[in-house]
C-alpha positions as CSV (number, residue, x, y, z in Angstrom):
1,X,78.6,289.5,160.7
2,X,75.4,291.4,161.0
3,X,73.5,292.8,158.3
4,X,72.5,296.2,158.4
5,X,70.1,296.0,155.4
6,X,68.5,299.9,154.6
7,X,70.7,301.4,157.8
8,X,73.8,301.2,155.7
9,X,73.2,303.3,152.4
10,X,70.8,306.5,154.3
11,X,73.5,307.7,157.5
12,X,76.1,307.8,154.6
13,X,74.0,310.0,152.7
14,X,72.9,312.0,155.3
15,X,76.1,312.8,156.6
16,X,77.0,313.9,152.7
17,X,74.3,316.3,153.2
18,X,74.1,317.1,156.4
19,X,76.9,320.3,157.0
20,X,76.9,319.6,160.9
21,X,78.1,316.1,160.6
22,X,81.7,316.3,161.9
23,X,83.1,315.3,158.8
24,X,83.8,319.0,156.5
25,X,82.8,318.4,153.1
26,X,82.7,315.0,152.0
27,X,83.9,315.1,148.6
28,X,85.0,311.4,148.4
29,X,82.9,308.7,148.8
30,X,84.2,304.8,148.8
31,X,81.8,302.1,149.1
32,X,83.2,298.4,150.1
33,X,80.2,296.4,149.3
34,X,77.5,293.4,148.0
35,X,74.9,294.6,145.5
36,X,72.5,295.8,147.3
37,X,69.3,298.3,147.3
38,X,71.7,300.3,149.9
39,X,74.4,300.1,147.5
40,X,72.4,301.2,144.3
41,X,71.2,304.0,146.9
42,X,74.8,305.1,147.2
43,X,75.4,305.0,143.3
44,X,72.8,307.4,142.7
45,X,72.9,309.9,146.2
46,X,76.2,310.2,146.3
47,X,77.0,311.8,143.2
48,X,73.4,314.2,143.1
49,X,75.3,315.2,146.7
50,X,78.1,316.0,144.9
51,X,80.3,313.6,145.8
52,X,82.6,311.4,143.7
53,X,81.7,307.4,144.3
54,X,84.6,304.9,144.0
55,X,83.3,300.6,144.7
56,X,85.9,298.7,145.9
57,X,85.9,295.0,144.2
58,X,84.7,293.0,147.2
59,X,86.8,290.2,145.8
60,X,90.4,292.0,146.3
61,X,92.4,290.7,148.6
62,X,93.3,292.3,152.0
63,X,96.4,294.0,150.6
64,X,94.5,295.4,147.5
65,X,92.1,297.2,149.3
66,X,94.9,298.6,151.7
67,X,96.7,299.8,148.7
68,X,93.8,301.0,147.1
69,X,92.3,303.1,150.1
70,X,95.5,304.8,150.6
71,X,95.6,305.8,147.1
72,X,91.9,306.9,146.8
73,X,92.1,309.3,149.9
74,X,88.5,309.1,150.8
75,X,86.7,310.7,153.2
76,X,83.9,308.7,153.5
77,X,84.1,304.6,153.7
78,X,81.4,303.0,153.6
79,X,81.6,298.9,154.4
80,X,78.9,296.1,154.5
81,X,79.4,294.5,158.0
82,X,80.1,291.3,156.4
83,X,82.9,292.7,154.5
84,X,84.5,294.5,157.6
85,X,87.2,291.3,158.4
86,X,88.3,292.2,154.4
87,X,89.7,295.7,155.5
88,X,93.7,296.0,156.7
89,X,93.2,297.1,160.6
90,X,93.0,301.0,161.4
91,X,91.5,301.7,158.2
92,X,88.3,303.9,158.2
93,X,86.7,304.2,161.8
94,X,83.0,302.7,163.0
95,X,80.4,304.6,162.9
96,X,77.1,303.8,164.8
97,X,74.0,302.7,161.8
């Protein structure tokens, strides 16, 4: 996979903060990654944009995290593109770094 280092952690924030995103108010924020400087970014912008932040362990196997993303109802998923192959197909949708 390719890493997208510092592009991962900012377009999620932005498009918390950001009213014309397409995306209505992103209450719900999951995060499926390693740790990170764009994950400790996350931990600490997603909640001042008033967002609640739910990690997913990247250790769970694929049917844990399908279970656990259907039960957590998020509206914003955030993966590291080397933990993309770890998430049950038609989950969450790509969007462009």
């Amino acid at each position: 996979g390719t890493d997208h280092g510092g592009r991962v952690g900012r377009p999620a924030l932005r498009t918390l903060t950001n009213p014309d995103a397409g995306e209505g108010q992103v209450d719900r924020v999951t995060t499926l990654g390693w740790n990170t400087l764009e994950h400790l970014a996350l931990f600490l912008g997603v909640p001042c944009a008033g967002a609640r932040l739910t990690a997913l362990n990247a250790r769970f196997r694929p049917a844990d995290l399908e279970q656990a993303t259907a039960r957590l109802r998020q509206r914003l998923l955030v993966v590291d593109a080397t933990l993309l192959d770890l998430l049950p197909e038609g989950v969450g949708a790509p969007v462009e770094a």
